[in-house]
Each structure stands twice: as C-alpha cells, then as structure tokens.
LUMMI-257977 format. One record per atom (N, C-alpha, C): x, y, z. Coordinates in steps of 0.05 Angstrom, whole numbers, plus 5000, padded with zeros to 4 digits. Layout:
BEGIN
XYZ;...
***
This chain:
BEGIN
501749765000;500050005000;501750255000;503350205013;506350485018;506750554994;508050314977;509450304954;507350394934;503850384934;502250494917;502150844913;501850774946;501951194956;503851304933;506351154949;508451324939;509851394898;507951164901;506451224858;505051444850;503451404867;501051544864;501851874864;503851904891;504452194895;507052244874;508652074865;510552094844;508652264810;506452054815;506052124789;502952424792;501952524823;501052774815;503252914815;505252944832;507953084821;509353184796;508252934781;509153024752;506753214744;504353024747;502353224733;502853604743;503553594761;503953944770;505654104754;507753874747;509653984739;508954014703;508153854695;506453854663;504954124663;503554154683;501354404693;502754724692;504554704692;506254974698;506955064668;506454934647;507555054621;509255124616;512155024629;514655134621;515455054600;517055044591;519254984560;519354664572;519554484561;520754134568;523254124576;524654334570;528154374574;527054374604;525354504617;526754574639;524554394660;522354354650;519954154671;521253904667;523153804652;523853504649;526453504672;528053724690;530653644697;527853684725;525353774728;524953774755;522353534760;521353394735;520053114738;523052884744;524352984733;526552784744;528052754760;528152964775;528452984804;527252834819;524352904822;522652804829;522852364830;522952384799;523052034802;525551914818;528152084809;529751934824;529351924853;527652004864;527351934895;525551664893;524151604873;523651374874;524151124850;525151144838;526451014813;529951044811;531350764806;533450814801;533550984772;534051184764;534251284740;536751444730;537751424717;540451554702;539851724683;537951724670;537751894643;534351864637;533252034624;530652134613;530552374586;529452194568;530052394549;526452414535;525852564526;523652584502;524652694478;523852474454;523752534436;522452524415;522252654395;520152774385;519552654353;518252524344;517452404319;515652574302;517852604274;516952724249;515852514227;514252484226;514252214210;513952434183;513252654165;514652754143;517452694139;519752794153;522252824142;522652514162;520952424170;522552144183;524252064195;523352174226;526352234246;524852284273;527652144295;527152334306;528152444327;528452604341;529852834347;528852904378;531452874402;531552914429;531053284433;528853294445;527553624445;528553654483;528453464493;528653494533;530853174541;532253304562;534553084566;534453254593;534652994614;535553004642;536652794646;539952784658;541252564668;542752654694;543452464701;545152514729;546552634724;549352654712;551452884703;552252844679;554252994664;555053054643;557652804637;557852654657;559752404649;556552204631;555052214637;553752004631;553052074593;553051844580;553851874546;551451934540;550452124529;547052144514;546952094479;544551994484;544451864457;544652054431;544251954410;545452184393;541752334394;542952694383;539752814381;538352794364;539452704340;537052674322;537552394306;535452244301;535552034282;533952014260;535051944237;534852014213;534451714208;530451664198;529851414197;529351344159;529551104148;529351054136;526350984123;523950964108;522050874106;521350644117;522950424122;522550224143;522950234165;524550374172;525250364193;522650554214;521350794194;519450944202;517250794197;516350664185;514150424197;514550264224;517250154231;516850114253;516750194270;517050504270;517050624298;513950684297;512950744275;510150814274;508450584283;508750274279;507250204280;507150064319;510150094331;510650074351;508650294374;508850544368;507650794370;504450754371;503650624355;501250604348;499950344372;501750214384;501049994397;500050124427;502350304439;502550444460;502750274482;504950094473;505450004502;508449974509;509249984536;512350054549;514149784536;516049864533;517549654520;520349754539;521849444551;523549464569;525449254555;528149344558;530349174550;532649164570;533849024574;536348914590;538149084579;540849114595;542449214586;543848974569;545249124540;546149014520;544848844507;541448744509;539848674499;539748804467;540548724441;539448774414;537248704406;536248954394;533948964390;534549204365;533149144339;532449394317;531349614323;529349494337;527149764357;529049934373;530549804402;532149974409;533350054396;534949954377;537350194366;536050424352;533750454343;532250714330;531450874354;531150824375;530050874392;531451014402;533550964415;536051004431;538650944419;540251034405;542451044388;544351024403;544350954431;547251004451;548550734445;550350674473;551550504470;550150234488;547750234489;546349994504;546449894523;548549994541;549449824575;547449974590;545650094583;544450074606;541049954593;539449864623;536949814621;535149994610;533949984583;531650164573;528750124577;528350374583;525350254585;524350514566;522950454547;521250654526;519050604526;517250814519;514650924523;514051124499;511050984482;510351194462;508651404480;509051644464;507651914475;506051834461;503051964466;500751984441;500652234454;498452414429;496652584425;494352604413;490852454428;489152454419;490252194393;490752004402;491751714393;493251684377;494651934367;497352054350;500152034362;501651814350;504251844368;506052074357;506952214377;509152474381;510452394382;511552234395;514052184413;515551944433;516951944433;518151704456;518651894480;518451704506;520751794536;522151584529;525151584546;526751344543;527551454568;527351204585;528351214619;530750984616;532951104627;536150914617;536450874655;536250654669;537950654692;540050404681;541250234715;543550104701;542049824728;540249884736;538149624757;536749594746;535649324749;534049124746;531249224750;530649454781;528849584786;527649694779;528649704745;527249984731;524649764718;525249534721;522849374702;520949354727;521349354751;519849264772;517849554770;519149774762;516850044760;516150054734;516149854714;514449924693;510849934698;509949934708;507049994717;506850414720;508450434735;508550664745;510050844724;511950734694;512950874681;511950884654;509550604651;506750674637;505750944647;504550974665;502151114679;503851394671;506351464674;507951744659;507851844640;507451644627;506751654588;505551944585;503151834598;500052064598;501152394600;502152404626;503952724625;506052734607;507652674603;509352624591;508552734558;505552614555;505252614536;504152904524;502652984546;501053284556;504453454543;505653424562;508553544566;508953594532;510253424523;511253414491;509753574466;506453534485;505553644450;505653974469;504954054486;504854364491;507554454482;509854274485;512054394474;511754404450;510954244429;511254284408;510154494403;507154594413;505654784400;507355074414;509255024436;509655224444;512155354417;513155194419;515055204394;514855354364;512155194354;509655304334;509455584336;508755614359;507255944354;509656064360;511456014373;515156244372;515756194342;515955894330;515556074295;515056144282;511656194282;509656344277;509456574283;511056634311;510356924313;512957054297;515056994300;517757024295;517557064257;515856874245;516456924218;514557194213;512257284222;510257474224;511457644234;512657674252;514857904248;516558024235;518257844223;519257854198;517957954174;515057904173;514257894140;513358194159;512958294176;511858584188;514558794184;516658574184;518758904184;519758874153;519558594135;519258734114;516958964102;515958864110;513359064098;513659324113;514259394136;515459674136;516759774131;519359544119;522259704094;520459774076;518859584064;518959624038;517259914037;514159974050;513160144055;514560414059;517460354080;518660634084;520860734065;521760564046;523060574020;522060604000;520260374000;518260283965;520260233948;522460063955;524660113933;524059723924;526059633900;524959373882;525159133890;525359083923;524858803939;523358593924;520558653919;519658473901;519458463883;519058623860;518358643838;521258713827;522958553809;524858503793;525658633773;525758863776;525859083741;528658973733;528358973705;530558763685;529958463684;527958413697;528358063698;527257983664;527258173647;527158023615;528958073601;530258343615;532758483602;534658493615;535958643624;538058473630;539658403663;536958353667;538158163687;536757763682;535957833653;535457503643;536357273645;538657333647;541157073659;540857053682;540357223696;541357143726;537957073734;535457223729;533657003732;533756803721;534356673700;534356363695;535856253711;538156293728;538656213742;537556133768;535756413776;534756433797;532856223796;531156193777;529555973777;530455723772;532755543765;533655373763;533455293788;535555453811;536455373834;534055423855;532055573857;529955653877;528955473884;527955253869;526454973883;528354913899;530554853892;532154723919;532454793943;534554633952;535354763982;538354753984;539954803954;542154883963;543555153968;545255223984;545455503986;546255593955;546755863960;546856003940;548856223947;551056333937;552656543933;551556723905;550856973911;550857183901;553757393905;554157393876;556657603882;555357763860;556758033868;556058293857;557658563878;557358793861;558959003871;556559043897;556559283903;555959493929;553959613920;550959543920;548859693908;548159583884;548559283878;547759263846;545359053858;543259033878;541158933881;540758563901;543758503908;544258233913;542258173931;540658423956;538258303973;535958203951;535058373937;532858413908;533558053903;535458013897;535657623884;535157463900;536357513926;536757393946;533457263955;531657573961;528357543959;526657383937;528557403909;526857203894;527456983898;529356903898;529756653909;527456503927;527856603951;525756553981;522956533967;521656653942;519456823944;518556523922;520756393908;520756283888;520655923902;521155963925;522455673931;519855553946;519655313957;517555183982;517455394004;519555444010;520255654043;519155914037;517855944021;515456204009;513956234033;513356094049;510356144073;513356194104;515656044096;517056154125;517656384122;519856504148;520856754146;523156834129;523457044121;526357164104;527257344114;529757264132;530757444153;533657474133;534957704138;537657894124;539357984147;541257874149;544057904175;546258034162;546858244164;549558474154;552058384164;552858144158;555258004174;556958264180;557758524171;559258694166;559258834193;556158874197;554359024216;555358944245;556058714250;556658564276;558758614290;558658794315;561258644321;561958464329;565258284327;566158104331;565257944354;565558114374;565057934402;561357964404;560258084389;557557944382;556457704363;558357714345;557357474327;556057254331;556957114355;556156904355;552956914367;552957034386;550157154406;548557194387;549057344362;546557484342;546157224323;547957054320;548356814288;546056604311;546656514329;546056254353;544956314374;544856494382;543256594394;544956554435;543756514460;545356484477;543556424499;543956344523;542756304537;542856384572;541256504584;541056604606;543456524625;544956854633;547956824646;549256704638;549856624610;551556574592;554256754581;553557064594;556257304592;554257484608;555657754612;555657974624;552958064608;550258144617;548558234604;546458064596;547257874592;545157624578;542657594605;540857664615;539657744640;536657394628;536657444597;534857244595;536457134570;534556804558;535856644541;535156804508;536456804490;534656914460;536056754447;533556744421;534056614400;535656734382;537756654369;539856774341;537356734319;539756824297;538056814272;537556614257;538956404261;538856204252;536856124263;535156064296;533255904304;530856134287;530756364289;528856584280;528056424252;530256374235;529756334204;528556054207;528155894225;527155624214;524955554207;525855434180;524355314165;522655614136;525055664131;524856014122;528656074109;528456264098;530756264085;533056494099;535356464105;536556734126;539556704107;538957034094;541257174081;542457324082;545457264082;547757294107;549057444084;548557764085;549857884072;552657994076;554558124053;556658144062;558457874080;559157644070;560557374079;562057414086;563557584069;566957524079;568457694098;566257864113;565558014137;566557914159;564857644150;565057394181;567357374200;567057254222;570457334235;571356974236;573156874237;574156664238;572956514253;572656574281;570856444301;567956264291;566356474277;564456494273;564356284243;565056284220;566556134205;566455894209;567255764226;567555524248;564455364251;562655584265;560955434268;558255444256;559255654235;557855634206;557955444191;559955344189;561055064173;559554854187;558854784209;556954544228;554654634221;553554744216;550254844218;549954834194;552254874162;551754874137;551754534133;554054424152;553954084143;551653854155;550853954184;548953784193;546154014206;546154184206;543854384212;543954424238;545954364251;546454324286;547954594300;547654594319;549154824332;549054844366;550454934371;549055044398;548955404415;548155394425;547855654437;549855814451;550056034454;552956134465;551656024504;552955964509;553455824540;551055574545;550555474516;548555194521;549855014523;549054754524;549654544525;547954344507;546454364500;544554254487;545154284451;544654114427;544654164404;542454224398;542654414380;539754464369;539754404333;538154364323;537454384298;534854514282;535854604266;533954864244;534154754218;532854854207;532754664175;531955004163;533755084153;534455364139;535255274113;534355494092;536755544065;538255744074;540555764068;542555944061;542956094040;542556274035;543456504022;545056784016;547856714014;549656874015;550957073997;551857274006;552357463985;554657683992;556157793978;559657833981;559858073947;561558233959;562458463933;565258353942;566158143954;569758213963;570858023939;572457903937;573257733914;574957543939;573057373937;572257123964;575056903951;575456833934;577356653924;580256803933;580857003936;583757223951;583157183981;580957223998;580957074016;582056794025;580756704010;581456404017;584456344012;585856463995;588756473993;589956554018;588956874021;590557044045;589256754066;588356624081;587456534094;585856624115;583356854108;582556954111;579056894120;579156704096;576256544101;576856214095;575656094104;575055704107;575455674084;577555534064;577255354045;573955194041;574755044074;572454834070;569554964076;569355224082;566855284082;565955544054;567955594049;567755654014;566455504000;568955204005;566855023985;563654933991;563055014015;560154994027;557655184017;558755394016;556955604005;557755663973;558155573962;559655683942;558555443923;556755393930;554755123912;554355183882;551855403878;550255473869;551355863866;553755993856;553356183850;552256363830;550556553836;550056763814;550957003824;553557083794;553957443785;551257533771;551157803794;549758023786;551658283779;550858323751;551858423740;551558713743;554158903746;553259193761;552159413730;550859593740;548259823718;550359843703;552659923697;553459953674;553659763650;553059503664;553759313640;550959143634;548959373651;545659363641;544759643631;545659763621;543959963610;541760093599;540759773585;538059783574;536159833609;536159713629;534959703647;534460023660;535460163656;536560423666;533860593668;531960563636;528960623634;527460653654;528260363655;526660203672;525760273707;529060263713;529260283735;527860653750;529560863726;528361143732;525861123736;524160993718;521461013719;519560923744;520860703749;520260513778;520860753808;523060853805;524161043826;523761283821;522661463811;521561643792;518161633820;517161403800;513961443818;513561333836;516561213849;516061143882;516661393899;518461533892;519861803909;517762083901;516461993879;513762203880;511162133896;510061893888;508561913916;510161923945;512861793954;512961843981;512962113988;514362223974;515062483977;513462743975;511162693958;509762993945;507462853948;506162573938;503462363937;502362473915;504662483885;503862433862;506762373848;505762213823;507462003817;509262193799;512362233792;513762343775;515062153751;515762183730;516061963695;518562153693;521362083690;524162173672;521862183646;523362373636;523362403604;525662273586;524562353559;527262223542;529962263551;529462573546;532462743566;533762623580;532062643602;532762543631;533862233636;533162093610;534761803608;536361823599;536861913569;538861943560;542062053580;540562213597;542762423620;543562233633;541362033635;541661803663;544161563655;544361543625;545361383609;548561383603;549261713609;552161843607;553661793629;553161713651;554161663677;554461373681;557261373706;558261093697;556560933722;555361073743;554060883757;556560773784;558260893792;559460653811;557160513832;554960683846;554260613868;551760413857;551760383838;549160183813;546860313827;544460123829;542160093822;541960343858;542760223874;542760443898;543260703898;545960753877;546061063875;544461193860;543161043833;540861113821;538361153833;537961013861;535461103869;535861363881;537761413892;539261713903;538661893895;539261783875;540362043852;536662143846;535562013849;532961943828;530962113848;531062073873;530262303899;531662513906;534062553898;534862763906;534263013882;533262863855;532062983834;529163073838;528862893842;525862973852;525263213881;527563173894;526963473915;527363633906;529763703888;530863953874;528664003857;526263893847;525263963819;522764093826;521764123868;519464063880;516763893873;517863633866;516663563866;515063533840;515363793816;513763793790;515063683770;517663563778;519963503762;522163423767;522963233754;525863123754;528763263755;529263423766;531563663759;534763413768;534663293742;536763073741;539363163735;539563373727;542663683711;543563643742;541663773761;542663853789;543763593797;542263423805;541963203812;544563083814;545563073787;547962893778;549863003778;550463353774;552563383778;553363483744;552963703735;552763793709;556163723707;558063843717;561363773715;560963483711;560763323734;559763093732;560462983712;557962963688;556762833677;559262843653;559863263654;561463273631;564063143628;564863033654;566662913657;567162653650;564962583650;564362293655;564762173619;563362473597;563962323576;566262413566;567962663575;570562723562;572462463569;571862313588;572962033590;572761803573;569661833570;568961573552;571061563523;570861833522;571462053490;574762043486;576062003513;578361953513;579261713507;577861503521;578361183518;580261163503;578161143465;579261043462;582161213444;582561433439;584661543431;587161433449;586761413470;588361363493;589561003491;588360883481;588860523479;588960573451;588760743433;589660693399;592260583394;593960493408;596460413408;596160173399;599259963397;599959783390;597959513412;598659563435;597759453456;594559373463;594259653453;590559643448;589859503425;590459463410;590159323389;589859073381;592458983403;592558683411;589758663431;589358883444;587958683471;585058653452;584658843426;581858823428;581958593404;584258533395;584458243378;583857923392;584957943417;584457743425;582757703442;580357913447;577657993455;576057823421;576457993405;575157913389;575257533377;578057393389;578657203374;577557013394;578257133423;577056973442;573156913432;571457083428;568657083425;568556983400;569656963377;569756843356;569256533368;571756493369;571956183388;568956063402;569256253414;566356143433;563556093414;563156273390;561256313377;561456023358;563455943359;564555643340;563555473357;564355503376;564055223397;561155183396;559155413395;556555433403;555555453383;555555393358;554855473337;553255693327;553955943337;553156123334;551556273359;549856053375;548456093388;549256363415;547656523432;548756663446;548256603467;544456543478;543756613495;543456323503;542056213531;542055923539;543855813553;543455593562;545455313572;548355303553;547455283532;549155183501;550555413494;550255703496;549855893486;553556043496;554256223476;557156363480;556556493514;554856583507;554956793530;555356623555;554356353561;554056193585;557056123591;558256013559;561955903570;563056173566;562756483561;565056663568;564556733594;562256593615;560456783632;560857083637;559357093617;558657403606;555557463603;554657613614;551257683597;551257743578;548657613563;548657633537;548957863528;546958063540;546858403522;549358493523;550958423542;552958543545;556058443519;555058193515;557158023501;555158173472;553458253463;552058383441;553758563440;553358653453;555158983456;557058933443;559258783462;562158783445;561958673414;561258533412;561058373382;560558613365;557758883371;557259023354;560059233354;562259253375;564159503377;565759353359;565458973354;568358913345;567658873325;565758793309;563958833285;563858473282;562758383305;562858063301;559258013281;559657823273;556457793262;556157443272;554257493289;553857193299;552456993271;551257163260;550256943231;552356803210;554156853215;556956683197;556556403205;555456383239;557256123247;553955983242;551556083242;548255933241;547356073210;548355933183;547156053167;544455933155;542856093154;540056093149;538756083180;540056113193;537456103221;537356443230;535656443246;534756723257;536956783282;536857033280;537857073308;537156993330;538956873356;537356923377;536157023397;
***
C-alpha cells in the first residue's frame, strides 16, 4: 500500500509539473528529480517524431551528470525503419530491455551504446504518436516500476505536445514579424524588393538562374558590387522556393561586432556573459524553416566561420553558454562584393566552408553593363519617390534618360535610386531636375572620358587586347554554333551576359550569323 501511495504521489507530482507550462528543457530536469527519489534512474530523454522528414529528434534530456553518454539528438529514419517506429507507436505499450539486449527497435529508439536498462514509452496525442520517453537506469528495478512508468506516458505526453505547439507559435510569431518589418522597409522605401525590374532584360541570365536553383535547398552565393541589388535576388529566390510561407530574415555579417557574432548568428542562453539577463533566439533559430541571408560573407570573423560550417553540414549548433544541440532546417543564402577566392588564399576565410556556400553561384551584373534596364529602373524610382515624397507620381523624360545613360553608375542600382530623389526634391516635386541631381561637371566629365578611351588605347597594345577579345568570342561563337543566349549558348561558357557580350560583338563588328547560316537570330 506504501509502495502504491508513493506512485500515486510520484505521478500527481509530475502532473503539477506538466501543469506549469514551462519549455520541456526545463519541467523534464524537475519531473526527474522528482523520480529519482523513487526510481533508480540515470537518464530521461523525450523525443520527438516527424514522421514527414522521418526522424527523430531529442527536444528534453535530464541525466545525472554530464559523464553519463547521451544518445545521439537526432535520428534520421529510413522508410522502414519509420514504419516501425510508427507501427510500435501506434500499439502504445512500454517496452523494456536489459542492458546490451539487441533489438532493431532499440537501436532507433535510443542510438547509445546499450549498457544500460531501457525502458521506452510511446507519447500519444489524441491517439497520435509524438514521441518517445526513454528512461536509461543500470538496475534491474527499473522493470519492477514499469506499471508506474506506463502511467507517465499520459503527462509526459501532455508535456511534449504543449512543447511542440509552444515552439509552433515562437515560429509563427517570429516569421510574422519578419514578413511585418519587411513590409515596413518596403513601405518606408518602396524601393524593388519584390518586383524585379530587368528580369527580361538584362538581368535575364541571372533570373534563369534564379529559377533553376529556387526549388532547391542548396545554398546560393550571390556576388556582385555594392548596390547592384544582391538583397532584390536573394528575395526571389525565398519568394520562388517551398520556404515562400516561412520567414526571410537578412543578417549584415559586416554590421556585427566580433564579440557579438556568435550571440546574434546562435543565439545564447540566460547568464551565459555579462548582460545576457534572459535566454534569445539567434538568427538562425528565428529563420527556421524560412530562408536567412547572410549578407556581406566575407565580413564573418574566423570564430564564427567555424560554426557556420556545422550548421551548413548537419543543421546543428548550439547556443552561446548551452549545452544542448539544436537543429533548424534553413536555406542559406549568401552574398559578398569582396573577391572571396583572395580570401581564401590570404587565409582569411575557410577553404572548406567556401566550398560549402559556394554551391550554386550567381553574378549580378553591376548598371553599367545593364543599361537597357536604366528606363526601367528611373521610371520605377521616379513614381516611388513622388508619391512618398509629394503623393503624386513623377515619369524621367527622354532627356532625363538619356542624362541618366552618360554616367558610369559606381554606386549601381542604389545610387540611382539617390540620385532619382534627390532629383525629385530639387525639381519640387513637378519634376525631375536630374542636371542638378547628377552633377552637370559630373556628367561632363564622365563623357570627356568615355571620349578619351579610346584615343588613349589606339596604340599597339590596344590593338592586341581588342584582337584577342575579338578572337576569344569568335571561338566561343564556333564552339556554340553561333548560338548566344542559353545553357549551350557563347554567352553561358565566356560567363558574360548576353546584352552585354551583344555589345562587344557590335564594337568589334562580330556577326553571329556566319557561324548559324540560314537561322534567325537569337
């Protein structure tokens, strides 16, 4: 009768503690307190069953100390192997093994090293299995309380799914925040986040790209100068892929300081350093299941580097002063104006995490070597900076493009929006006053240069370089039979954009129809 009591009060104990709605991290080290006053017990873990991606994965761990070996956190099941846990699950009853007892079941179950006595237990939810407990002692005793470590299940089971949903709505709220402070950039800018000006012209290459790689989930390197749009790709991407409904969070690797990095990337956990007063989530837990683009790369500090490379190879990490692994299932999306391969020489950035991100790159090509787009773009920034500004819409003129057209653009598509409001204040508002704007000297400068070029390379030297310009694209136009644009196409093996490889051909007087006679252009 003693020995019933003392069940009885073991297990409303737990229920109280189920009752309190804490995180499972932290109600599982004080239900297990609790048992070890009456159970020999060494270890208690819950873990958590995905039967989608087919796994599954330790969410709460309490053991006696940090000598004792815990099983691995996540298991990665095979279609068979996820039938049997499902159909085990589905039975709902305690299953106990001896130490070093083999068994297929245990080893999915519990991936350790088997010396001790297991006793597992399916979680349900409303007759849905969630989850396993796995109670590890190293006595015989632990089978004599299987009655009483049935009867746990039930909380246990309470326990697991509130975590899960607690979990749910922190990424729910977390991505809704996100899609809230985009929408107040974009609102307090209105600048081309979503909508893609050039994506027929010439930024055509680099959307076919974009859409090649967007279904996936491999990262992606974007290189491009300082203002030539790499967030703008970065967003189609996300916008283009499954991870469309998660969050699309943007980290200024640049922005950080050093001895923050890791706190802001992983986030950290309560009295973990000077300041840390509560636990927060990094960006990485923020982005899960959502895409997080880590602008400016080669920013990163060595430290940091390190354990970018773990989170890119197994999705794992841990927290600045945790102990626990965590895992996120993120895309990566990275992006760099530095010339990342001189890095990796100077030893500056990871070889091996170069080759990690460095999967799937697309060059974006900077405004000068899009010029057709230029229209485009004035026009777009033109009647965003008139309604913000005045709340009526302003149109460049012929003029005003042509003007826009003389200039070399260092700061690209960003200094054009600049430029494009700072015209629009000077003009009040009734007009584009783009003369002021740009810088009348400026501009004149800009073509007594062009104008100089080429008198200035008329030499021997120049002559050669634009011979073996021209002999090089010849070549290519052979290999491809003429073709420009495409997979197959010159422009793909000089990686060059097409309009831009047009261009030259028309300065060097190439005629792509020699090499496709009787076919059309392409």
């Amino acid at each position: 009768m003693e020995r019933s009591e003392q069940s009885t009060r073991v297990l409303l104990d737990v229920w109280k503690e189920v009752g309190r709605h804490d995180a499972l991290t932290e109600s599982l080290d004080r239900i297990a307190a609790r048992l070890r006053a009456r159970i020999p017990i060494r270890r208690i873990a819950v873990r958590r069953f995905d039967a989608a991606p087919r796994r599954l994965e330790t969410v709460a761990l309490a053991q006696e100390s940090s000598s004792v070996a815990a099983a691995a956190s996540r298991t990665t099941l095979s279609e068979e192997d996820a039938l049997r846990v499902t159909d085990w699950l589905d039975r709902g009853q305690l299953r106990v093994w001896r130490p070093g007892e083999r068994d297929p079941l245990r080893s999915l179950l519990d991936p350790g090293d088997g010396l001790d006595m297991l006793a597992a237990g399916p979680l349900l939810e409303r007759g849905a299995g969630i989850g396993v407990a796995l109670f590890l002692g190293a006595d015989d005793e632990l089978r004599d309380c299987a009655p009483l470590l049935g009867a746990l299940l039930e909380p246990l089971g309470v326990a697991l799914g509130n975590d899960i949903r607690l979990h749910e709505i922190a990424r729910l709220k977390e991505a809704v925040e996100a899609e809230n402070r985009a929408l107040r950039t974009r609102l307090q800018r209105e600048d081309i986040s979503e909508s893609v000006v050039g994506e027929r012209s010439g930024l055509r290459f680099v959307m076919e790209r974009v859409e090649q790689v967007a279904p996936t989930d491999a990262p992606v390197l974007i290189l491009g100068e300082t203002g030539s749009g790499k967030e703008v790709v970065a967003r189609a991407i996300h916008t283009r892929s499954r991870r469309v409904a998660g969050p699309f969070l943007r980290v200024n690797c640049g922005a950080i300081p050093p001895e923050l990095v890791d706190s802001e990337l992983f986030g950290h956990e309560k009295g973990s350093f000077t300041g840390a007063i509560a636990a927060r989530q990094g960006w990485f837990e923020r982005a899960d299941g959502g895409t997080l683009f880590l602008d400016e790369l080669g920013e990163l500090p060595s430290a940091a580097q390190v354990r970018l490379l773990r989170v890119l190879q197994d999705g794992s990490f841990e927290r600045v002063g945790g102990q626990r692994a965590l895992h996120v299932d993120v895309r990566i999306v990275a992006a760099t104006h530095r010339d990342m391969q001189a890095l990796v020489v100077d030893g500056r950035f990871r070889q091996d995490l170069w080759y990690r991100v460095n999967v799937f790159p697309v060059r974006l090509p900077p405004l000068r070597e899009r010029a057709e787009d230029i229209a485009a773009l004035a026009e777009h920034f033109a009647a965003s900076a008139g309604r913000r500004l005045f709340g009526v819409e302003l149109k460049p003129s012929e003029s005003d493009v042509r003007l826009l057209r003389t200039y070399h653009w260092p700061g690209n598509v960003r200094e054009l929006a600049s430029v494009i409001e700072r015209a629009a204040i000077l003009g009040d508002g009734k007009r584009l006053d783009l003369s002021t704007a740009l810088g009348v000297d400026h501009v004149r400068d800009t073509r007594v240069d062009a104008e100089a070029e080429p008198r200035q390379t008329a030499g021997a030297s120049a002559q050669s370089l634009q011979s073996a310009m021209a002999n090089h694209i010849l070549d290519a136009l052979h290999k491809c039979h003429g073709r420009i644009e495409g997979p197959h196409g010159a422009a793909r093996l000089l990686d060059i954009n097409p309009h831009t490889l047009r261009s030259r051909m028309r300065k060097l007087g190439i005629e792509w129809n020699r090499f496709r006679p009787g076919a059309a252009a392409p």
